[in-house]
Structures are given as structure tokens and as C-alpha cells.
N, C-alpha and C positions, 0 to 999 in steps of 0.2 A: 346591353344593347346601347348604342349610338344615335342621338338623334342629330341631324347633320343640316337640315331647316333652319333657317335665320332666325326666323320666328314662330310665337307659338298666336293664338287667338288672341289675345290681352294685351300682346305689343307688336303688332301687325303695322300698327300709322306710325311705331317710333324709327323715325332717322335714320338714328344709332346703328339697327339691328335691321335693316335692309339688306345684308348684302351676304350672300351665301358665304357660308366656309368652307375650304379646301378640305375636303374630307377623304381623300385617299388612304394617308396613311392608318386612321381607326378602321376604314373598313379593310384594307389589310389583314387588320388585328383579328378584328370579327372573325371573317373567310376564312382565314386559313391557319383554323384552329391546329393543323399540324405541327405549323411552322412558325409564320408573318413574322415582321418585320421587326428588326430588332436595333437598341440602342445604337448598334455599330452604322447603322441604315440612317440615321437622324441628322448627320453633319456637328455630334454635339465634338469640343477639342479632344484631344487625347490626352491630355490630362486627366479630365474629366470621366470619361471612359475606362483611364484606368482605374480609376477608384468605383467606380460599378461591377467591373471586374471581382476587386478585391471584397466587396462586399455580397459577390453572386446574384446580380439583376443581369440580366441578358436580355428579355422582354417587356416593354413597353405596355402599361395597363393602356386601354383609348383612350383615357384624357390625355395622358402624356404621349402619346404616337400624335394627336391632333395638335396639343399645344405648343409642341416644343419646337415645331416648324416656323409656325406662326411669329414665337419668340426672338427665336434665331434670322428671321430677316427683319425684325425691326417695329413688326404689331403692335398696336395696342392689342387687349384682349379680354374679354369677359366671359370668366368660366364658370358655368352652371353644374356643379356636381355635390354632394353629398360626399363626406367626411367619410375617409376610408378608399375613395377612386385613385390615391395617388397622387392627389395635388400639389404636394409639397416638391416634391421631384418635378413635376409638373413646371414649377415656375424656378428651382433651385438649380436646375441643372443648365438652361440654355443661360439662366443670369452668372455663373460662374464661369461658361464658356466665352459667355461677353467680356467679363474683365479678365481670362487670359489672353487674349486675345488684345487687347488695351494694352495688359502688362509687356507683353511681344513689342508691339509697336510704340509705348511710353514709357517702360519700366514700370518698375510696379512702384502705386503709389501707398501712401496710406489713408488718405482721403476717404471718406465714409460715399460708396456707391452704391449702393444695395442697401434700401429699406424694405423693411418687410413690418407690418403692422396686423398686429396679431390682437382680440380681444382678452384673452385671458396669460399669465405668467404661465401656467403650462403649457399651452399649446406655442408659446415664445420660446420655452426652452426645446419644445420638442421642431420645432422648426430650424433653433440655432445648432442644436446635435444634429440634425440631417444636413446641414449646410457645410459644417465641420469634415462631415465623413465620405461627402461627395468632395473633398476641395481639399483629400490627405495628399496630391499630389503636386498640388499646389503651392510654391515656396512662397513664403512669408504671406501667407493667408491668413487675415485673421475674421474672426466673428464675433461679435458681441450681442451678449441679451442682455435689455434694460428692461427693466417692468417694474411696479410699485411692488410696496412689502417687505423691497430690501436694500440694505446701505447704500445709501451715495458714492462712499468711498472709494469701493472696488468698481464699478462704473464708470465716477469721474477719472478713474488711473487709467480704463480701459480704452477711454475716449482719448484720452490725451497722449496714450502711445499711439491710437489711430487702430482701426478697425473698417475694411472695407466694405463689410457686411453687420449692419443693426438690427438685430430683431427686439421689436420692443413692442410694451401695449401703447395705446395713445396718450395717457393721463401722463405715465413716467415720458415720453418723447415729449411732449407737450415743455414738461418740468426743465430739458435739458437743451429747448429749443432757447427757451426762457434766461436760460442758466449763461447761455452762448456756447455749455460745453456741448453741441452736438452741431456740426457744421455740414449745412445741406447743396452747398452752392454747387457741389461737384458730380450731385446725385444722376446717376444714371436709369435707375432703375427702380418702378416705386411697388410692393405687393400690397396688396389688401389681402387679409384670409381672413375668411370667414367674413364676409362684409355684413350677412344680416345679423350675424348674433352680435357684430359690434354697435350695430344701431339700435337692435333690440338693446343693449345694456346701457344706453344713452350716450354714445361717443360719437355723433353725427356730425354737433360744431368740433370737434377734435377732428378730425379725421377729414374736415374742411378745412380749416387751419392749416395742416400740416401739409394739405395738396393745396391749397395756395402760398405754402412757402416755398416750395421746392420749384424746380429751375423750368422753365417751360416745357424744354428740349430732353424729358424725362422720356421713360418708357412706364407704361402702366399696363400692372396685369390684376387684375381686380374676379374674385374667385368668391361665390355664396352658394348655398342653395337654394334658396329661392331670388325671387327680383322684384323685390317690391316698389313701391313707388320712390321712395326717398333714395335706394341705391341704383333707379335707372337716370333720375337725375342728378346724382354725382357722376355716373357714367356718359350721362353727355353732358355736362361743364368742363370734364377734368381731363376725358381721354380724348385722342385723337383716332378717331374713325376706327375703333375700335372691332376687331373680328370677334364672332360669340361660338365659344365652343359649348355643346351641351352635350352630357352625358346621365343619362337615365341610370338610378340605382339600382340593385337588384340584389335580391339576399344573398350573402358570401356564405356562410356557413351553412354545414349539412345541418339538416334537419334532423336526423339519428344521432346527434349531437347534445345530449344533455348537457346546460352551460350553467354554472351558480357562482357566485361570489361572495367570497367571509370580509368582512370589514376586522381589520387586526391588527393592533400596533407591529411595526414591522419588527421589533424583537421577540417579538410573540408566533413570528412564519413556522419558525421549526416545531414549535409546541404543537403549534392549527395542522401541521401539513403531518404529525407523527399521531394525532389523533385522529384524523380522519381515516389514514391509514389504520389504524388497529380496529376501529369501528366498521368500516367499510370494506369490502374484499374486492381488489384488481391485480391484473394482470401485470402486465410491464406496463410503465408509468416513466415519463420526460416530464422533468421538470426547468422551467426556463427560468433564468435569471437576469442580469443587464449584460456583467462585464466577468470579465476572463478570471477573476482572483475569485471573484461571490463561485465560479462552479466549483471550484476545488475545496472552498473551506463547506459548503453546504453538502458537498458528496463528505468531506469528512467527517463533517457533526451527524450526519444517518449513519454512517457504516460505524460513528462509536455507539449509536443506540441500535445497534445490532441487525440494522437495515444492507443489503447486498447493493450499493451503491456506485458510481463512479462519473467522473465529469468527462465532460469534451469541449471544446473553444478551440480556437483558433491557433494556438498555441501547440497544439497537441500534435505532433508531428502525422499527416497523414494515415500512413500503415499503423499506427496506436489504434487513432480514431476509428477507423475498420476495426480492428481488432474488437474495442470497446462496442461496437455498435453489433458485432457476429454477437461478445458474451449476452448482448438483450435479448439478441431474437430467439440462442436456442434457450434461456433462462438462467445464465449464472449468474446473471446480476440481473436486478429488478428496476432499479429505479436508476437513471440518465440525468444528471443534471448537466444542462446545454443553455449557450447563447445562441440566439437567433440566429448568426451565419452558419455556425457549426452543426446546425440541426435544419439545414437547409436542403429542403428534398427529401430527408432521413424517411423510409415508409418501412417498418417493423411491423409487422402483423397482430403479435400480442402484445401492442400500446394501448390501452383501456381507457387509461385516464392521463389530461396532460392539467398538469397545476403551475399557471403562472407565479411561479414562486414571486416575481416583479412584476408589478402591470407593465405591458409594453408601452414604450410611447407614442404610438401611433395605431391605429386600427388593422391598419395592414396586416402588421407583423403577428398584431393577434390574431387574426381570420389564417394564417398562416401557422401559428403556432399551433393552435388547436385542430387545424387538420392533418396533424399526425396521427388522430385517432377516428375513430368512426371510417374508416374509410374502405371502399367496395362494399356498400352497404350495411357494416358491420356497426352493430351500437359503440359509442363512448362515451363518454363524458368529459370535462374540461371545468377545474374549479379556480378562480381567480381569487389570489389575495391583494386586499386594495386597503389602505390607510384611510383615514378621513379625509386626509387633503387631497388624494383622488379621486376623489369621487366623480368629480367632471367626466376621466377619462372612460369614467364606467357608462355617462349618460352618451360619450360620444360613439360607444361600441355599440350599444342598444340602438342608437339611431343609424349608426351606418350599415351594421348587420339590419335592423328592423326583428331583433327577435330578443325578447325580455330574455334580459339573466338573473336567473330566480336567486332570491339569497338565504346562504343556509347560514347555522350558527356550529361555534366551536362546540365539537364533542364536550361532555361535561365529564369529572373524574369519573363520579357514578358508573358515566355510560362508558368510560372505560374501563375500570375495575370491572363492571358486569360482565366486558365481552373477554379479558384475560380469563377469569375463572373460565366461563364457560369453553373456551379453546383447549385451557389447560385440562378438563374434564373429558373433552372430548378426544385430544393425545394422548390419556389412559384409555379409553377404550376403545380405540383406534390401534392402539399397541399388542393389547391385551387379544384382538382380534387377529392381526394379523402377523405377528412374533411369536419364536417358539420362546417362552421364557423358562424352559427346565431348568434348563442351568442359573440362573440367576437365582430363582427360585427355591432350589439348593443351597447358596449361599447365604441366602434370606433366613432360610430355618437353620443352616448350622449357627450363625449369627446370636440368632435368639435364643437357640436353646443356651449357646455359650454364656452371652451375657443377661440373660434374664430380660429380655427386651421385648415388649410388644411390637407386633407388624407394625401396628400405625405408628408408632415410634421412628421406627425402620423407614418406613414410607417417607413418611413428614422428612426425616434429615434426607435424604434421597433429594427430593425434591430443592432444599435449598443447596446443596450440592450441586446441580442439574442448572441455578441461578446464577453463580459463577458471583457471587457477591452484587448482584445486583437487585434492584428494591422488584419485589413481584405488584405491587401498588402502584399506582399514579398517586401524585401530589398534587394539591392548588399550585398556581403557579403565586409567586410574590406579588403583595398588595403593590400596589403601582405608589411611588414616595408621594406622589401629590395627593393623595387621599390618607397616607398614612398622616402629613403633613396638616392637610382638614382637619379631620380624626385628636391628632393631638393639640392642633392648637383652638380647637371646641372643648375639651380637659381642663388646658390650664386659665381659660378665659373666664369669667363668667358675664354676665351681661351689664356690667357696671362698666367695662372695661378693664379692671384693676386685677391683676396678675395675682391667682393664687400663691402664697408666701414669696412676694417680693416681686420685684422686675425682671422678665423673662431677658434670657442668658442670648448673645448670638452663638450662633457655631460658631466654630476655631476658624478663621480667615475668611470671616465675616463680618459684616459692620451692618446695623440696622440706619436706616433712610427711611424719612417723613415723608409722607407724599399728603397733599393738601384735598385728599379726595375722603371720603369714608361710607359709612352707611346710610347718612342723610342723604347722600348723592345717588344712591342706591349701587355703587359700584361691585363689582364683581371681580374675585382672582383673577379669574381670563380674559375680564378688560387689562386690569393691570397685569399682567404676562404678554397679555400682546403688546400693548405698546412699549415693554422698557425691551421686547425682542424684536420686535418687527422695526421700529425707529432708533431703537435706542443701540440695535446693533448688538447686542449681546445673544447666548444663547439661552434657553429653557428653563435646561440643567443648573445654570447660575444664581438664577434666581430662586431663593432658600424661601424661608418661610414667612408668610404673607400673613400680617393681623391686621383685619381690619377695626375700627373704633367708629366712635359714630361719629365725629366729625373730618377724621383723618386715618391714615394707614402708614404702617409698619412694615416696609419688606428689607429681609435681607439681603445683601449682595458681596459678590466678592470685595475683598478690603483691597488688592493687590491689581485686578484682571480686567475692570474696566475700562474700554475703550478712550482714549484720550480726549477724543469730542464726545465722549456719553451725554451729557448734560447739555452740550450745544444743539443737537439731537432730537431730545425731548421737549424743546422750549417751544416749539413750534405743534406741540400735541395736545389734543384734549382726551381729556377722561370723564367719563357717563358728565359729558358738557360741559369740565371743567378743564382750563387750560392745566396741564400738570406746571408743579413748583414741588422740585426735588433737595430735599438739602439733607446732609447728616445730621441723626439724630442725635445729640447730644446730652439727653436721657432727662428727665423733670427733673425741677427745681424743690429742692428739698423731700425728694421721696413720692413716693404714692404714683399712680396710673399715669401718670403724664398730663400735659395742661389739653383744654383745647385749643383746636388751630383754629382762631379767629379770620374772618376776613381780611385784615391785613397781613397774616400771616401767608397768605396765596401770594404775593411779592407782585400783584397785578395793582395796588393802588384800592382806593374803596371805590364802592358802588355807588352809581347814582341813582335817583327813584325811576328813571327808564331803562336799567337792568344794564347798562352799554358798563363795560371792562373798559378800565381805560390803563394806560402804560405809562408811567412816569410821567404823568398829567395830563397826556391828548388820551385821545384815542385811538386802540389798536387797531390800525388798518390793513388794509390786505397788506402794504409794502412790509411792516411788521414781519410777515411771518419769513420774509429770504426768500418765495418764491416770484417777486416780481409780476403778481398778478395773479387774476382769478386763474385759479385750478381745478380742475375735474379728476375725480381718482377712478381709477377701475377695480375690478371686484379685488382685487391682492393689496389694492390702498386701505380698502377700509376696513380688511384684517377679519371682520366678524359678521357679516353680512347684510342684508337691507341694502336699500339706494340710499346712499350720504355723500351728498357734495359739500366739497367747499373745502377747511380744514379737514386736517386728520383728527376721529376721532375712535374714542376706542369705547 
């Protein structure tokens, strides 16, 4: 439902939000559940509309039927909705109609016109992929996401070819307003999404900042769900007479809907999703993925483990996809692995279970995903696999559904060895029931009598006959290297530091690197792994094996693959409170565990008795670190969680 009221009880005296809003087009929406009105009804360009087209949106959710009017003559606007209404569309699609419409009449420029300030790195990329795929029809379009957590480099390059749409959090814009690489003088168009969770996270002076740099003559579309006091007063400092759309949540998913989610390293999906399956019994079963290449190699890797599989995308010429979608419904193949367009509408009767093989990025698509099951009142269920680093998008389902998603854990070997015997048990006497087996049976005793061979002898090779060389066991799956890596380097250590028979070896095209931090510092592997990959620009995978010592640490790295500013990078990092100071190890002096790294050894200068670092004789001040002043990180700066301002630290 729509609420179409300017205001509610709590902001009756404010200004602001005095003045009704045209509400035609959502009640539209509402009425005439038939039909109502649709993108092509909006005035948005045809450009624009063709790529909705090619993505299959025809109808307009009500936020977006209410807003995009509003947009498109020139509003301000402040949209009251819950996560999941379609907001993104909502302010994306009339702000791309605006610069082609510029580009018609100025050519197109490069100039950065479109900001969009988003409070977390996911929800920035999941805004800059819908900007992308509304705007495919659009020449020389580009999009850029900035956000903390990740290299300068590719950013700075992105900026400097020019990008007319930015999506970034506030701390990294802040960084590049600083930097001079982000230039706002041409800005047309400013979003806020999600305005309270960015003040909830402390981005308030940010996000004031950044709307008093920008040009006056902006367009502001400013989007929360709730409206608290601090975001109704940026709403009347910053916008100009702003129209208030509100739209009331309401649960999107069936309720006969069973919904869970396994947390699982993403090379672990096919393990989680072939275990559930052997443990669990359904019917026909879609699975989603992102992109067109992920359905064809994941329908491949099921149908080599002996699953009746097959993909669909986009790609897949029409009359295939029918085809592929008849073999599910009458049962020759079971399992669908599809991306979101290509499983748009799809309504298959014996769909039981749908398993986001990739979290979606958006809530949408998930409330849409999962209602290919349960449907005409019929039970399903719907299991999500999510990584650790999405977890966000798992809190933002929960809230925009409003219905927990309970979480289960991967099947264990046990529980799968249990339920093979027991199937295999019950295909003998399921056989044995309802097979005439005379004839075989015959064969069985000429056999034995011939070779002197017991039945069960008989039986048993039968059976691995019947396996086709394949293991009738599940296996563990591989210790994960960074635990093997733990594991061995608690072996060769002992607590003195000193390397059982001798100085421990690098791997082959690797070199060991000091780092001025250790155990007195209380540091940890995954402080150090985040900062030599989250700053340092490197990946995970590179980084070899980590000793720590108690006044310093030992990690390997590639001898060849390191980033050319790696070291420029990290100068500017601290570790559990210590600036890092990276140099090659170049192994003790005359034998034995190595020296310690004394305080002069951190290359910061010695200390004085008030604790202050100082730098080749002053002290290190904010201009020091290259960011040109005080900085605020958001939650992808600080890499490992808490509120920490100021420097990076790990």
C-alpha cells in the first residue's frame, strides 16, 4: 500500500513536507491490479526503456510509478521506503534519462553528473550494476564505484578517463574530493540511499561536506526509511522544496515459503548444494546464479556428479529455453540452473526448492527468485548460499521481507554416507519387490556353481559394477591452506622463536618480509592479511606463510608479483596500533632465530615519554599520511570491524 499524505503526526509543523504529492501514478499501480501503468506510460527516454525491455521490467513497483514523475520534471524529493520497494530504479532511471537527454542537446560529456552516496561498498556496487544495465543503451556511458577497501589505482584511472555516474561511500568520496581526483562542479544530480543507516554508521559531517560542495543548481533525491531528526534537517538545508514520496512495506514473500541460509566459502557451493541434495528429497529445483558463463559450467559440474541438470540465460536461443523448461516440468531433468532474466515468469509446478546458488544483489530479485516455488498455495522452500562478506545482504533481506531466514549448516560426511547406504538398501528391496529377477537369478547360480563363488561375493562385485568407477563414500572435503599453514607453522616454531633444525625455508618465488609488529603488539594473521590486501593491493592467495615472533613477524610474498607502489601503499597503515614498516628480510646475523626489531627498527624515529611517533624528527601529522586532512572510513575502510576513525588500521 501507498501512503500519499505529506505528513505523518511527528512532522506535521515541518515546512519541508507541507505540500501533498501527486499521487496518481501509484494509485494506478494499486487499482488496477490487472493492468496499471507501465514504464512506457512514465515519459522516461527510449533509450532507457530499451534496456528495461531487454531486462523484462514492464511494471513500475509504486515507489517508482510515484517518483520517477517527480524526477523527471525537476523535484527535489524525499523517499520514505524500506529496502526491497525498488528504489534504486526509482532514482536510476529518470537520472539517466536526464543525461541523455543533455547528451542530445550538448553531446555527451565526461564530466561526473550523477552521484549517488551509498553507506556501505556493497550496496555501491549493487547500485553501480543497476546503473550499468539500465544505461546498456547508452553510448559512451560510463559508471564508476569508489568505496574504501580497495586500490586507489583502478579508481584514480577511472576518474581520469571520466565517468558520468559515481557511486561511492562517503569516507572513499570524501578521499577523492580531497585528492582533486573527483570533480563535482558539473554535478547534476546528487542521491542519498539509504540516508539513516549512513548516519546510523557516523557519515553525517560526510555526507554534509560533500552536499556543501556540490554546485547549488543540483537535483537531490534523498531515500531512508525512517526520518529521523538529523536526516529531516539535512533535508531542509540541502534540498529545494522537496516532494515526500512514502511507501509502506509489506511482506513480499509467501509465507508457505520455507527460507534458510548456509554461510560457505563460495568454492565450497557445489559441495553444500550436492549435499543437501543427497540428504534432503525435492522435486524439480532452480538454481540461480549471476552471469551467463556461472549457469553452463555449474549445470556441468551436477550432471558430471550424476545429477540430470541443464542451464538457461540469455544466450540460449528462445525455442532451446522452452524446450529446457518443458524437460523440468514433465521430469527429465531436475535441476535448472538460471539467471535472473532467463527465469523471469518461469512458473513450473514441481519447483520445490530454489537455492541461490549467488546471493542476489538486490532484494528484489530475491523475493522474485524464490517465488518460483511455493506457489498457488503449494509448500517450498528456498536455501541461500552467502560468503562471510555477505552477510549484509542477508540483514537487508530479513528487513525488507520482515521474515527471519533461519540458518542451516552443511550436511556432514556421516550424514551423508548414512543416507547413501540407507537408499542403496532400500533400491534392493524396492527391486526385489517389484522385478521379476528369474532370469538374472539363473545366471547368478550358473555363475557360482561354475566358479566356486558365494552369492555375496556375486552381489558385492554387482554392485561396484553398478558404480561405474565412482567412490560410493563421501570424502572430507580439503583442509583450507591457511589452517594447514597455522597447523605447520605451530610444528616448526616453538616458543623461543628459534626454528626447529635451522632457519625456516621460503617457498620457491617467495621471499620472507619483516614486519615491525609481533606478539607483544598482540597482532593477528588477519590483521596482517588484511592490510598487505585490502591497502596493499595484493590478493589473499599471495600471501604464503605468516610467523609471527614476539616482537615482529615473518610473512612471505611473491618475489616477482608485487604491485609496483606495494610499499607506497602500506606507509600510510597501522597494525594492532602500529604504523606498519615493511622491508626484506635478509635472514640474522650470524645464525640462530633472528634479532629483535628494536624501536628504531620501525623506521618511525624513537619515542618520546608522551607516546607521540615522530617522522624524521617532527611529528607525524595528518599531512603525513597523503590524505590532505582528517578522514572518516566506512565500514570497508576499516577492513575488520568496530567504529575506528582517523587512520587505517588493521
Amino acid at each position: 500500500m501507498t501512503e500519499n499524505t505529506a505528513v505523518n503526526a511527528d512532522t506535521a509543523t515541518d515546512a519541508i513536507f507541507q505540500e501533498p504529492v501527486v499521487d496518481t501514478p501509484a494509485q494506478q499501480v494499486e487499482k488496477d491490479e490487472g493492468g496499471g501503468i507501465r514504464f512506457t506510460d512514465l515519459g522516461l527516454d527510449a533509450r532507457v526503456l530499451a534496456a528495461l525491455e531487454k531486462v523484462g521490467y514492464e511494471k513500475p513497483s509504486p515507489i517508482q510509478a510515484e517518483t520517477i514523475p517527480l524526477l523527471l520534471e525537476g523535484r527535489d524529493v524525499v523517499g520514505l521506503a524500506q529496502t526491497g520497494t525498488g528504489k534504486t530504479a526509482a532514482f536510476a532511471l529518470p537520472a539517466l534519462s536526464t543525461l541523455a537527454e543533455l547528451a542530445d542537446i550538448n553531446g555527451v560529456s565526461k564530466d561526473t553528473q550523477v552521484l549517488v552516496l551509498a553507506p556501505t561498498r556493497e550496496l555501491a556496487l549493487q547500485v553501480a550494476e543497476a546503473f550499468s544495465s539500465y544505461a546498456t543503451d547508452m553510448p559512451d556511458f560510463t559508471v564508476l564505484p569508489v568505496y574504501g577497501g580497495s586500490p586507489y589505482g583502478p579508481q584514480l584511472a577511472g576518474l581520469k578517463r571520466g565517468a558520468q555516474v559515481v557511486v561511492g561511500t562517503p569516507g572513499r568520496v570524501i578521499d577523492h574530493l580531497k585528492k582533486g581526483s573527483l570533480d563535482l562542479s558539473n554535478l547534476q544530480y546528487l542521491v542519498l540511499d539509504e540516508a539513516d543507516e549512513m548516519l546510523r554508521m557516523g557519515f553525517a559531517e560526510d555526507v554534509e561536506q560533500i552536499l556543501a560542495d556540490t554546485p547549488d543548481s543540483k537535483q537531490v533525491a534523498l531515500f531512508s526509511a525512517t526520518m529521523p531528526k538529523t536526516i529531516r534537517k539535512i533535508a531542509e538545508q540541502y534540498l529545494n522544496d522537496p516532494a515526500e514520496v512514502r511507501v509502506k512495506s509489506k511482506t513480499t514473500t509467501s509465507a508457505n515459503i520455507r527460507q534458510r541460509y548456509m554461510q560457505v566459502m563460495h568454492s565450497h557451493k557445489l559441495e553444500a548444494m550436492t549435499r543437501v541434495l543427497e540428504v534432503e528429497d525435492y522435486d524439480g529445483i532452480i538454481a540461480f546464479v549471476r552471469t551467463k558463463k556461472e549457469t553452463e559450467e555449474v549445470a556441468d559440474k551436477l550432471k558430471a556428479r550424476g545429477y540430470q541438470a541443464a542451464a538457461i540465460n540469455g544466450d540460449i536461443p528462445q525455442n532451446q529455453r522452452e524446450r529446457t523448461v518443458e524437460a523440468l516440468r514433465d521430469g527429465r531433468i531436475d535441476i535448472l540452473v538460471a539467471t535472473d532474466v532467463a527465469a523471469r515468469g518461469l512458473d513450473v509446478e514441481r519447483i520445490s526448492l530454489v537455492v541461490n546458488f549467488d546471493i542476489p544483489h538486490d532484494t528484489e530479485s530475491y523475493v522474485h527468485r524464490i517465488g518460483r516455488t511455493g506457489r498457488a498455495g503449494r509448500a517450498g522452500e528456498a536455501i541461500l548460499f552467502m560468503t562471510p562478506r555477505e552477510k549484509y545482504m542477508l540483514r537487508q533481506i530479513e528487513k525488507a521481507t520482515r521474515q527471519q531466514v533461519e540458518q542451516m549448516h552443511m550436511p556432514t560426511v556421516e550424514d551423508v554416507n548414512s543416507n547413501r547406504k540407507q537408499k542403496f538398501a532400500q533400491r534392493i528391496t524396492d527391486t526385489i519387490e517389484t522385478e521379476d529377477l528369474s532370469f538374472f537369478r539363473e545366471l547368478i547360480d550358473a555363475y557360482a556353481v561354475e566358479h566356486d563363488v558365494e552369492g555375496e561375493e556375486i552381489a558385492a562385485a554387482l554392485a561396484v559394477i553398478a558404480q561405474q568407477g565412482r567412490p560410493f563414500l563421501a570424502e572430507e572435503m580439503p583442509e583450507p591452506k591457511s589452517k594447514k599453514r597455522d597447523r605447520d607453522r605451530d610444528r616448526d616454531f616453538d616458543r623461543d622463536d628459534k626454528p626447529r633444525g635451522g632457519r625456516r625455508q621460503s617457498e620457491e618465488g617467495m621471499v620472507d618480509y619483516k614486519l615491525n609488529v609481533g606478539r607483544s603488539s598482540h597482532v593477528s594473521p588477519a590483521a596482517i592479511v588484511g592490510a598487505l590486501t585490502n591497502e596493499g593491493g595484493i590478493k589473499g592467495k599471495q600471501v604464503g606463510a605468516i610467523d609471527i615472533r614476539q616482537h615482529f613477524t615473518i610473512v612471505s610474498l611473491p618475489e616477482n608479483e608485487l604491485p609496483g607502489d606495494f610499499f607506497d601503499r602500506l606507509r600510510d597503515t597501522q597494525v594492532a596500533g602500529e604504523f606498519i614498516n615493511i622491508k626484506r628480510d635478509r635472514g640474522p646475523k650470524g645464525g640462530g632465530g633472528g634479532r629483535k626489531f628494536d624501536r628504531d627498527d620501525r623506521g618511525f624515529g624513537k619515542k618520546d615519554f608522551g607516546g607521540k611517533k615522530k617522522f624524521d624528527g617532527k611529528k607525524f601529522d595528518r599531512d603525513d599520511r597523503g590524505f590532505g586532512g582528517k578522514k572518516k572510513f566506512d565500514r570497508d575502510d576499516r577492513g575488520f570491524g568496530g567504529k575506528k576513525k582517523g587512520r587505517k588500521k588493521f
